[in-house]
N, C-alpha and C positions, 0 to 999 in steps of 0.2 A: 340535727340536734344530737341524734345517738352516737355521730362520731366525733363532735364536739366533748361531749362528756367522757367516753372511753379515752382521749387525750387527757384529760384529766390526770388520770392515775402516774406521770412521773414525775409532776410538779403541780399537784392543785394549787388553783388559783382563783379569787373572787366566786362568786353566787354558787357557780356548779364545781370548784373547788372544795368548794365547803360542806354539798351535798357529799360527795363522796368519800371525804375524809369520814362522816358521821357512817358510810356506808362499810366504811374499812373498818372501823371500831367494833362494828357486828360482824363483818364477813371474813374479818383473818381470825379472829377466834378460835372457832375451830384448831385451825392449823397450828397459833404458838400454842394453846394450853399442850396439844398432843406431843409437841418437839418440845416445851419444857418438861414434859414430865419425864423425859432421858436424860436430865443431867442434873445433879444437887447445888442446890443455892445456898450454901454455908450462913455461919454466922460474920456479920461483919464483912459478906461480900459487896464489894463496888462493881457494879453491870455497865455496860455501855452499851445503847440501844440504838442501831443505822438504818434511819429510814422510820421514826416514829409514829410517824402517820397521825392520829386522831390521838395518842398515848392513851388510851383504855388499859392496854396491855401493862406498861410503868406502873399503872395507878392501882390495879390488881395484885402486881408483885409488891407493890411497896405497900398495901393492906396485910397482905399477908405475910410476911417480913419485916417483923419488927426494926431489926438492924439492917436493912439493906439498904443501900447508898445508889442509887442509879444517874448515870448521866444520859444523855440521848441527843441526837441530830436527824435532822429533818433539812433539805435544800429546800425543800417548802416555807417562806416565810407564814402562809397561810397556817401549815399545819403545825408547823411550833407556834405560834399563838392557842391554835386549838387545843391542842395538849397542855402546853401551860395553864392553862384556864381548866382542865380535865384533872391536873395534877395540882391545883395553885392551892391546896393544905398544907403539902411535900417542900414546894416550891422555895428556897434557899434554907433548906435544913437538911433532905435529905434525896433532895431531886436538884438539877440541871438540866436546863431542856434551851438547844443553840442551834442557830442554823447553822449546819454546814454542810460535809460530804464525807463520804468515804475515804475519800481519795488524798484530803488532807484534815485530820483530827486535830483537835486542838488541844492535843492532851501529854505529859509526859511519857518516855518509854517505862516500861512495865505498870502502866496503872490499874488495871481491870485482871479480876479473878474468870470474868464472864463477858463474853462479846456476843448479842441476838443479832440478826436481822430479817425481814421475814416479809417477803413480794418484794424486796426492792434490791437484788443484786440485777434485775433485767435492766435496771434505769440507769447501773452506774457507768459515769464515762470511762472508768479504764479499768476493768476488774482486776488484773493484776496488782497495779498500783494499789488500790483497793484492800488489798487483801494484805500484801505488803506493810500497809498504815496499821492495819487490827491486831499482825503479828509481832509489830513494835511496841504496840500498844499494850499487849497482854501480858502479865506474868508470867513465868515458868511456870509449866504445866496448867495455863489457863485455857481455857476452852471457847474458841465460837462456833456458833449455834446458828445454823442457816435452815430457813423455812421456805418453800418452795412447791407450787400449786402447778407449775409446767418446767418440764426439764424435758422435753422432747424438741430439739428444733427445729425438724420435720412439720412439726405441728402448727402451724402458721394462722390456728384461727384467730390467735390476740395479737400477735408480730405483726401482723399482716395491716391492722386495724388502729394498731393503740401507735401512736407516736415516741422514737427514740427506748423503741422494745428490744430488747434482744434474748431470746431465750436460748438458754447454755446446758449441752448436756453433762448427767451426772460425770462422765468421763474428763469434759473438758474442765469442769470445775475442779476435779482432781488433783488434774494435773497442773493448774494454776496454784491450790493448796500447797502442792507439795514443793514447784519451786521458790515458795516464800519461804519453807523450811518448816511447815506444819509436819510434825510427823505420823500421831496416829489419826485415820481419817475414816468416820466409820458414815455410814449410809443407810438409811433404813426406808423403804422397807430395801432388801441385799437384790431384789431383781426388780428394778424400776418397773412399773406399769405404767402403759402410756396415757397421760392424763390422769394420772394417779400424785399423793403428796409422797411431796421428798424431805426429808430432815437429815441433815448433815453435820454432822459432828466431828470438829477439827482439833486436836489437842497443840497446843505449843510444849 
C-alpha cells in the first residue's frame, strides 16, 4: 500500500490520488511561501503555475493580489478538478486551471511576467523541452521560479521508490536553463546542502 501511494505523486489518480493531492496543499507550503518571497508580483501580473497540484498555493496568491491574473496546468486530470473547486471564486475571471504539461503549453509567446513551479520538474518527460516551452512563454525580463525539496541525485531514497522520479542536480539544471537562453540564473541557498530546499530563479 506504501508504495502504491508514493506512486502517486507524478500523476494522482482516484481515492489515493486525492489523499495526496490534499497532502501536497499542506506539505509544499513551506517551500513556495519561502521561494516566493525572492521575487515581486507586480500590479497587473499574469502567473503561470506547472504542476498545480491541490492549487492552495493559486488561491493564496490570488487572495492576496488583487489584480493578479493566474493560469496553471496540472497532467493530473485528478488534480485540476481539485484545484478548480480550491479556486472556483477566481475560476473565469481571474484564474485558469487546464490540463496539461510543460512540455507543451497552451499559451501565446511572451505571455507571463512569472512562471512557478514547485516538486514537479522530477515528473517532467523532457526537461529541456520543458524549459524551452516557459522561455517562450515569458516575457522579456520575466522570471521562473523553481521550487525543489531534493537536487542530490545520489540520493535515491525517493528515485529509487516513487515511479517516473528523476532527481536533477542544481548543475544540471543550470545548464539546461541556460541553453534555452535563460540568462540570469541565481540559486539559493549558493552552496546546496544535501537534502536541504533549493529555489532557483531564472530571468529571461
Amino acid at each position: 500500500m506504501k508504495w502504491r501511494l508514493l506512486n502517486q505523486f507524478g500523476c494522482p489518480e482516484g481515492t489515493w490520488g486525492r489523499f495526496i493531492i490534499r497532502a501536497m496543499n499542506i506539505g509544499h507550503r513551506p517551500l513556495w511561501n519561502w521561494c516566493l518571497a525572492k521575487v515581486r508580483i507586480g500590479e497587473n501580473f499574469r502567473l503561470l503555475d506547472i504542476g498545480c497540484g491541490g492549487g492552495k498555493m493559486i488561491r493564496k496568491l490570488l487572495d492576496r493580489h488583487p489584480t493578479l491574473l493566474v493560469d496553471a496546468v496540472d497532467v493530473s486530470a485528478e488534480a485540476v478538478a481539485y484545484s478548480r473547486k480550491e479556486n472556483r471564486r477566481y475560476l473565469g475571471k481571474r484564474c485558469r486551471i487546464e490540463q496539461g504539461c510543460a512540455e507543451l503549453l497552451p499559451y501565446n509567446d511572451a505571455s507571463f511576467e512569472l512562471v512557478t513551479t514547485f516538486e514537479s520538474v522530477y515528473f517532467w518527460q523532457d526537461v529541456r523541452k520543458g524549459f524551452a516551452e516557459i522561455y517562450r512563454v515569458l516575457k522579456e525580463g520575466g522570471r521562473l521560479v523553481i521550487g525543489l525539496e531534493a537536487g542530490d541525485p545520489s540520493d535515491k531514497t525517493w528515485s529509487s521508490r516513487i515511479e517516473g522520479m528523476t532527481v536533477y542536480s542544481p548543475q544540471e539544471l543550470r545548464g539546461y536553463l541556460r541553453d534555452c537562453g535563460f540568462l540570469s540564473i541565481r540559486m539559493e541557498p549558493a552552496e546546496i546542502i544535501k537534502r536541504g530546499r533549493l529555489c532557483i530563479i531564472a530571468r529571461k
